[in-house]
Wavefront OBJ file of the C-alpha trace (Angstrom):
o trace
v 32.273 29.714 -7.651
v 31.318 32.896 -8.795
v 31.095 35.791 -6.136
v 27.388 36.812 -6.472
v 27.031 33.333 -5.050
v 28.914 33.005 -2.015
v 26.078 34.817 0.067
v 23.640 31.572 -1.426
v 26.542 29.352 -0.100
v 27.141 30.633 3.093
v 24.028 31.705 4.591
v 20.743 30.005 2.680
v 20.169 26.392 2.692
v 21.127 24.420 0.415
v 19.279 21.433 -0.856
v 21.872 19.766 -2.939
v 25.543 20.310 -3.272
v 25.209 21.159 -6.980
v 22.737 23.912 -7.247
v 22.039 25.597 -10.600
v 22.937 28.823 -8.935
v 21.678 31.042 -11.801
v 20.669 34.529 -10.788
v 17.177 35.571 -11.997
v 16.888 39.521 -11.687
v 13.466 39.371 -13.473
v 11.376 37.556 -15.303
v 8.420 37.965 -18.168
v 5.984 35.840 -20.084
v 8.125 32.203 -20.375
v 11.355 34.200 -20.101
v 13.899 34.489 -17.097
v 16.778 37.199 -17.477
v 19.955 36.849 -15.645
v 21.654 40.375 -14.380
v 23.403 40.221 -17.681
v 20.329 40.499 -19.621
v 20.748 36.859 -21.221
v 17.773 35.425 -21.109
v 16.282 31.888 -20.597
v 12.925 29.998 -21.643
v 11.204 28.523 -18.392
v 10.459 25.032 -19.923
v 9.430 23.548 -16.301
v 7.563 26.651 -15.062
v 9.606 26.658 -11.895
v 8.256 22.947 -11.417
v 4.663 23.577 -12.202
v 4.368 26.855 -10.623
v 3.820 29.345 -13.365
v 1.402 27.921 -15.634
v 0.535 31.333 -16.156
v 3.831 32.518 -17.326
v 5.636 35.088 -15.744
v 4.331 38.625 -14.109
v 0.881 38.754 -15.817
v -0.646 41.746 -15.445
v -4.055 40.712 -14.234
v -2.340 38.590 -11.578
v 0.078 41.700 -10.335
v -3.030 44.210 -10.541
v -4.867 41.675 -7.999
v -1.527 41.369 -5.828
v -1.044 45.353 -5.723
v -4.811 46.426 -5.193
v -4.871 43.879 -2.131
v -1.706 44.820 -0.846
v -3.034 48.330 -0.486
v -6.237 47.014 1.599
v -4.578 44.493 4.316
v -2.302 41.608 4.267
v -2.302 39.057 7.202
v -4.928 39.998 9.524
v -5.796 36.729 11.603
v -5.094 33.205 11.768
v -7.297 31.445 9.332
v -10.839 30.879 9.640
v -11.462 33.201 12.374
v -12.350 36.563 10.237
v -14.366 36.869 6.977
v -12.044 37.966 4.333
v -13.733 38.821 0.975
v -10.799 37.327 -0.620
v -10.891 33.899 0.789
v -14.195 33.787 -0.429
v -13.937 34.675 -3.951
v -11.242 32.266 -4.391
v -13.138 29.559 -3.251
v -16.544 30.655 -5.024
v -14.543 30.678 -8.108
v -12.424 27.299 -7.611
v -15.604 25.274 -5.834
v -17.496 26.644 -9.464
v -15.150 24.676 -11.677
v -15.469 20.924 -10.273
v -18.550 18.950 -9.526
v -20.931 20.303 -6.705
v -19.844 17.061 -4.353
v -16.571 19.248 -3.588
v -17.464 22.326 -2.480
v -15.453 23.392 0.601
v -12.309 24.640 0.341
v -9.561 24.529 2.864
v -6.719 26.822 1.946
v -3.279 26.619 3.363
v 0.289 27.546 2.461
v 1.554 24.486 0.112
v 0.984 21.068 -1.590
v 2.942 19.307 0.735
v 0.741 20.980 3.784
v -2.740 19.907 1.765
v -1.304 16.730 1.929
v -1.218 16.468 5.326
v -4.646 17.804 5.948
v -5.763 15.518 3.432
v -4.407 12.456 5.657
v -5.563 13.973 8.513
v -9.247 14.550 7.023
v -9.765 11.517 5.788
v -8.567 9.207 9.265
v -11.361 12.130 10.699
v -14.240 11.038 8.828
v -13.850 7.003 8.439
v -12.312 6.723 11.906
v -9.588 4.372 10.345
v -5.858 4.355 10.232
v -4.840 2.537 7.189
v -3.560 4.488 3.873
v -2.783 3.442 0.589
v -0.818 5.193 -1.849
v 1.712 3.599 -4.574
v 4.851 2.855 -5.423
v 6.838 5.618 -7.386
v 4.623 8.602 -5.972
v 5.940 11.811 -4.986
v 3.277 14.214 -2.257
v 6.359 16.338 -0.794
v 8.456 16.181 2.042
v 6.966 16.780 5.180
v 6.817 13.878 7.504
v 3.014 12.842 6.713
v 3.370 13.212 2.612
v 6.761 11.756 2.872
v 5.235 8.570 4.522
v 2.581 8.091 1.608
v 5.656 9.122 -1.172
v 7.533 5.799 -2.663
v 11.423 7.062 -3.085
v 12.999 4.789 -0.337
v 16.259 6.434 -1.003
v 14.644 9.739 0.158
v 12.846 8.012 3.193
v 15.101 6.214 4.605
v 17.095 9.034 6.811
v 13.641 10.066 8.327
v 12.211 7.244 9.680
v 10.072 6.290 11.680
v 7.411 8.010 9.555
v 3.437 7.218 10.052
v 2.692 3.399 10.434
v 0.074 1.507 8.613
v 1.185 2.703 4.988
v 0.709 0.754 2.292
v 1.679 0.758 -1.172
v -0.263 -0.717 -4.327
v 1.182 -0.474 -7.561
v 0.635 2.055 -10.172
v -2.563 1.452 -12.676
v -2.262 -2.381 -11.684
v -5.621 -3.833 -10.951
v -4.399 -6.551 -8.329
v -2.521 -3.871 -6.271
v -6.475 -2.783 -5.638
v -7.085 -5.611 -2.893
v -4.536 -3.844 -0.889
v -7.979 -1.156 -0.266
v -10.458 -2.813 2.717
v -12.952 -2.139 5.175
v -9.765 -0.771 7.670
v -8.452 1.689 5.277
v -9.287 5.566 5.241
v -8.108 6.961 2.635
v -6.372 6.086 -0.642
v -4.103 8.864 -2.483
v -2.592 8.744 -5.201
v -1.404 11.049 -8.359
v -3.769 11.241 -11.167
v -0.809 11.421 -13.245
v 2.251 10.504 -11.288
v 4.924 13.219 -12.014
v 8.074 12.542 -9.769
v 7.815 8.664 -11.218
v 8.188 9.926 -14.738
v 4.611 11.368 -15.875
v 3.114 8.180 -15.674
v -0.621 8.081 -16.893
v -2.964 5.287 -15.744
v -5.368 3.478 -18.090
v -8.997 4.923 -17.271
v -10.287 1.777 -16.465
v -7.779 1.782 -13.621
v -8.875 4.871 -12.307
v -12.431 3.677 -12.823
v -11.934 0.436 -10.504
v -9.290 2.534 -7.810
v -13.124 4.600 -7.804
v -15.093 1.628 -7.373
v -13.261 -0.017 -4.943
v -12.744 3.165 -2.551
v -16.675 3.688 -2.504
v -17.422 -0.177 -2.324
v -15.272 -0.065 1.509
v -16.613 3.249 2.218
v -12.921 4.491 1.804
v -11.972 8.419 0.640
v -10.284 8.851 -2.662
v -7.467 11.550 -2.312
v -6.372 12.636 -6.049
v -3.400 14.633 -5.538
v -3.063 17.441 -8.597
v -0.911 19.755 -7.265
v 1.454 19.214 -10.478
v -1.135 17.463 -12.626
v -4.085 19.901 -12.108
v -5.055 23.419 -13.404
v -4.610 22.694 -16.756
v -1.043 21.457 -17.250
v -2.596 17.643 -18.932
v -4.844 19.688 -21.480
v -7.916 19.313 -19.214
v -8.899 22.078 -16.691
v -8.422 18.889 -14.076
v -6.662 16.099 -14.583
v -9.280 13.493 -13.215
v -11.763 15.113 -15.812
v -10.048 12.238 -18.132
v -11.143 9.288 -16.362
v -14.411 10.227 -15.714
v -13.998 10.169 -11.975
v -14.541 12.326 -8.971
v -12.497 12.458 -5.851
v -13.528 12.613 -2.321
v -10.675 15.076 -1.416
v -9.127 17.173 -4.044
v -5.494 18.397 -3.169
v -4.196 21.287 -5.224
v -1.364 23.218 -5.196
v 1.864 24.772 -7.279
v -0.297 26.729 -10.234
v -3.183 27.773 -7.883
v -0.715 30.749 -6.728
v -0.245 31.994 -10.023
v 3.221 32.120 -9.221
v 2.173 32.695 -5.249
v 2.706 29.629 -2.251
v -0.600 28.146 -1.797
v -2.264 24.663 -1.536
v -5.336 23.345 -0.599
v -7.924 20.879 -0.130
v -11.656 20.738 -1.644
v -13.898 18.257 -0.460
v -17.845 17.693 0.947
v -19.253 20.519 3.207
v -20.128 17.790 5.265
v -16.844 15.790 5.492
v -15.000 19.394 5.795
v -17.152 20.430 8.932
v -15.477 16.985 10.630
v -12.182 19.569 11.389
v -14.394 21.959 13.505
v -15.726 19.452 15.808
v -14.419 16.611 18.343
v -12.005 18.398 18.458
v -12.290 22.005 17.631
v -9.646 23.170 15.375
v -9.061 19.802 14.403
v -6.170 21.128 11.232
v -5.039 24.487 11.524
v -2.897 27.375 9.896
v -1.481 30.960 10.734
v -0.907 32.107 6.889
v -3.071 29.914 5.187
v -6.192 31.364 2.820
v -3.252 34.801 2.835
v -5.668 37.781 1.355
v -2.487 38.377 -0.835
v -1.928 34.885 -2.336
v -5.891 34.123 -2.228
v -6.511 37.343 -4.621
v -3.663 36.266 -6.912
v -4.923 32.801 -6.899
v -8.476 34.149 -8.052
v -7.089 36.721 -10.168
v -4.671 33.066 -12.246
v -8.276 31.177 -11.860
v -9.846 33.911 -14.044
v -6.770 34.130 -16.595
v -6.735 30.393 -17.092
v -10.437 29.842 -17.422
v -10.626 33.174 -19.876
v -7.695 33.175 -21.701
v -5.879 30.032 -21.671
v -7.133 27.536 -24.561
v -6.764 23.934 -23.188
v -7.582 22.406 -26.638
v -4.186 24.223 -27.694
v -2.334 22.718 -25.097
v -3.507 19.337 -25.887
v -2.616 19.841 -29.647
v 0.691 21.415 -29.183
v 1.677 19.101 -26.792
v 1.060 16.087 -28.940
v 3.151 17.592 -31.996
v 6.105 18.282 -29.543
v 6.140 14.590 -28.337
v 5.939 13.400 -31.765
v 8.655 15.467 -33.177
v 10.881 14.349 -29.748
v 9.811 10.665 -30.655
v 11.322 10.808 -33.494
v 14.468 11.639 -32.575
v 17.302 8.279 -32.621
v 18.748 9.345 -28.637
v 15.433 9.571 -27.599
v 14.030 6.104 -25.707
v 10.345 6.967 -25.108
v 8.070 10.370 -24.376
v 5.276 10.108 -22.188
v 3.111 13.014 -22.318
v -0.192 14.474 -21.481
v -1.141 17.900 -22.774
v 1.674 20.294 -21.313
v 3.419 17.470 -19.079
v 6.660 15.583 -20.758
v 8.876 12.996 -19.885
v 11.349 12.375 -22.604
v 13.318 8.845 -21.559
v 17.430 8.967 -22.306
v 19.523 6.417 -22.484
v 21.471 7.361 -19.124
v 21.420 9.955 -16.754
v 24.598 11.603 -18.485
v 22.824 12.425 -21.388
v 20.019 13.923 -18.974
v 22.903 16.053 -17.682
v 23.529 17.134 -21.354
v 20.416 17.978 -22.438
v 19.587 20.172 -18.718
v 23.235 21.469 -19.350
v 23.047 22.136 -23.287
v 20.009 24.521 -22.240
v 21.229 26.654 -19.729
v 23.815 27.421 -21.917
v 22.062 28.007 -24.404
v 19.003 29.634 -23.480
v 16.137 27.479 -21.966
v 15.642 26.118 -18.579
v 15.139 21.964 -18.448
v 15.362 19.682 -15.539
v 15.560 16.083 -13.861
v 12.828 13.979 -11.788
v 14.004 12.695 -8.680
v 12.826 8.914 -9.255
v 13.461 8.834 -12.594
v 16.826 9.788 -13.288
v 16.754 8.658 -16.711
v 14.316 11.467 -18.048
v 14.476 14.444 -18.344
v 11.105 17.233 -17.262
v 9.307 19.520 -19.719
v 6.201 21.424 -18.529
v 6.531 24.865 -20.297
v 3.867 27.342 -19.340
v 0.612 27.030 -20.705
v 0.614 30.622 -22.308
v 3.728 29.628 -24.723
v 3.496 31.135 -27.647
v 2.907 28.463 -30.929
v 6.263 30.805 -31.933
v 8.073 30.313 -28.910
v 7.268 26.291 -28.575
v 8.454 25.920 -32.067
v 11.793 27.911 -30.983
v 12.153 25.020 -28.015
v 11.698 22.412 -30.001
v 14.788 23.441 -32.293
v 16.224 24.061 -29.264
v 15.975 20.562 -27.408
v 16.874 18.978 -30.498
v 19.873 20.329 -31.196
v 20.842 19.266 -27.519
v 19.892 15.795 -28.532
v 21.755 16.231 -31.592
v 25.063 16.858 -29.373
v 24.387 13.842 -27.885
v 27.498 11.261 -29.115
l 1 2 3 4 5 6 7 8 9 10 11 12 13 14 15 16 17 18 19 20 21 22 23 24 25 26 27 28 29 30 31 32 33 34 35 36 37 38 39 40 41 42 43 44 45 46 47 48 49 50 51 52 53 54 55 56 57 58 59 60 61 62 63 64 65 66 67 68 69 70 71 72 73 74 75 76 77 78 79 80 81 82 83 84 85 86 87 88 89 90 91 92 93 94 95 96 97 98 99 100 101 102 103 104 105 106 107 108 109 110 111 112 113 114 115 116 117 118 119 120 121 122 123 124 125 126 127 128 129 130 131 132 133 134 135 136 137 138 139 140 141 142 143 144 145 146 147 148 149 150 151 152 153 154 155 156 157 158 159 160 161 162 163 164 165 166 167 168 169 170 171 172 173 174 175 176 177 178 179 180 181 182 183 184 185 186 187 188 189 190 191 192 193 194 195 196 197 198 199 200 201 202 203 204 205 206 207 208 209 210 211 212 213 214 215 216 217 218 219 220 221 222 223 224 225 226 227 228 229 230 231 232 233 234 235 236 237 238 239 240 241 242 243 244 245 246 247 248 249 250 251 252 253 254 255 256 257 258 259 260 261 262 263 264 265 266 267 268 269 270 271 272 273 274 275 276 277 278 279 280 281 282 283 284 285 286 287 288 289 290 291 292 293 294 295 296 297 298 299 300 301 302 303 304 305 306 307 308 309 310 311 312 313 314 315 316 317 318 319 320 321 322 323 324 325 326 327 328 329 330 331 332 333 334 335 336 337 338 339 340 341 342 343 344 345 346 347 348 349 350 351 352 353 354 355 356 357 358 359 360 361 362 363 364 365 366 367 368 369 370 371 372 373 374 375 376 377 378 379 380 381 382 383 384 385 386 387 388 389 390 391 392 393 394 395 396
């Protein structure tokens, strides 16, 4: 292995024994650049993270003008911090008025488990549903509602009284009764494949959860903030939540996740007992004014109806193609089915050698991820395409 590596080896942790182990010294727009100067086309926007691109310069202004005021300054919800609350005047102004608290905290996986947490508070139930195939992150609570067995299995015991329906299957809905508090689920399940339900699915899961007085969890911290051509992915099916959990692209490229729900289901943490969920870092002045700062760029600038159109004409072209099995795709959100996981490898491989960054799903070894920042260039999408076909092309 190559000797700027060794210190990645030897003292940070590893999560697999393969790592890419490429060196990013900076990065622009959708581009990464190795110390070389070679550069590389973030087609997975580090896993959902930089929907904005790269180093925008609204989103650094916001970082540096905060970092010269204060950074951490107390545990949250103690002190009022003006940027706390223009994040969540600006995020509570883009969904329905039903959610409009916000609870911010340090990461999807952590908004998960406040999620949980919230909605056993407010039905005074145990029971939660979630489905087979979904991915909420890895902490013990959102690894309990997640479906990869193969992932599960070394951590158990994990929280009792899961259960898990079935992706947009109607039947799997009699699983949700009077005993269960909350149901989550993906609006689009990523980790599974990008999997999109039917809306009439989504329509009855709705139904059902209000019928047995039950909280609806959508989980969007990959699907939401414009990555399936809609500003929120739920805005499809004509459905709103109970408890919104966000999470990856609200940072603008900054760690962040939260929750959005009812004042009045919200208040339920304060009380019986006090400080029923809290967090040191979370609602961070620095991360909350880059978060508002990547709320105003994607609301101003961004052009969802592109992403929608753009999207559509890549998956077409990539349909096409004779290696390729099946695309599944909502705006900026791909999963392009192979024939076997080798010629995944090929096609992750084929790019970093040749210029663009691609990756796997860990439930769906079969596919291979494209998510590609939502300011790509009409130019630069075009360039991909050529790109991932000639990687399919090298396929024997």
């Amino acid at each position: 292995m190559p000797e700027n590596h060794s210190f990645f080896d030897q003292h940070l942790a590893q999560t697999t024994p393969f790592p890419f182990g490429l060196e990013i010294e900076r990065a622009e727009g959708v581009w990464l650049y190795d110390p070389s100067g070679k550069r590389y086309m973030d087609l997975i926007s580090g896993v959902g993270v930089s929907a904005l691109g790269h180093g925008h310069p609204k989103v650094i202004k916001a970082i540096k003008d905060q970092a010269e005021k204060h950074l951490h300054v107390m545990v949250y919800g103690e002190f009022m911090q003006a940027p706390q609350r223009e994040l969540a005047h600006k995020l509570t102004s883009l969904i329905p008025s039903s959610l409009d608290t916000c609870y911010f905290v340090n990461s999807g996986a952590e908004a998960i488990e406040a999620a949980l947490k919230l909605a056993k508070r407010v039905t005074g139930r145990s029971k939660l549903v979630s489905c087979r195939g979904a991915y909420h992150g890895s902490t013990h609570g959102a690894m309990s509602v997640s479906g990869n067995e193969v992932k599960k299995q070394a951590f158990r015991p994990l929280l009792p009284d899961v259960y898990f329906m079935t992706f947009n299957d109607f039947s799997s809905l009699d699983l949700i009764d009077k005993n269960t508090a909350g149901v989550i689920i993906e609006t689009v399940q990523g980790d599974a494949g990008v999997r999109i339900p039917s809306k009439e699915w989504i329509q009855a899961l709705r139904k059902r959860c209000t019928d047995h007085g039950v909280l609806l969890i959508l989980d969007e911290i990959q699907a939401g903030l414009g990555r399936t051509g809609k500003l929120f992915a739920f805005e499809h099916f004509d459905v709103v939540p109970d408890i919104l959990v966000l999470g990856k692209a609200l940072g603008a490229g900054m760690p962040i996740g939260a929750i959005v729900a009812s004042k009045h289901h919200m208040a339920q943490f304060s009380t019986d007992p006090m400080l029923g969920h809290i967090t040191t870092f979370g609602g961070h002045p620095l991360i909350c004014a880059a978060a508002k700062a990547g709320l105003d760029v994607l609301t101003e600038e961004v052009d969802l109806n592109l992403v929608s159109q753009r999207g559509k004409k890549l998956a077409d072209s990539l349909r096409k193609h004779p290696k390729v099995k099946e695309v599944r795709q909502i705006g900026y959100y791909f999963a392009i089915d192979m024939e076997t996981r080798a010629d995944v490898e090929h096609v992750v491989n084929y790019g970093m050698e040749h210029g663009y960054i691609g990756f796997w799903f860990l439930s769906c070894p079969n596919s291979f991820r494209i998510a590609p920042p939502l300011v790509i260039s009409d130019e630069e999408l075009s360039w991909a395409e050529d790109q991932l076909i000639n990687a399919l092309n090298g396929l024997r």
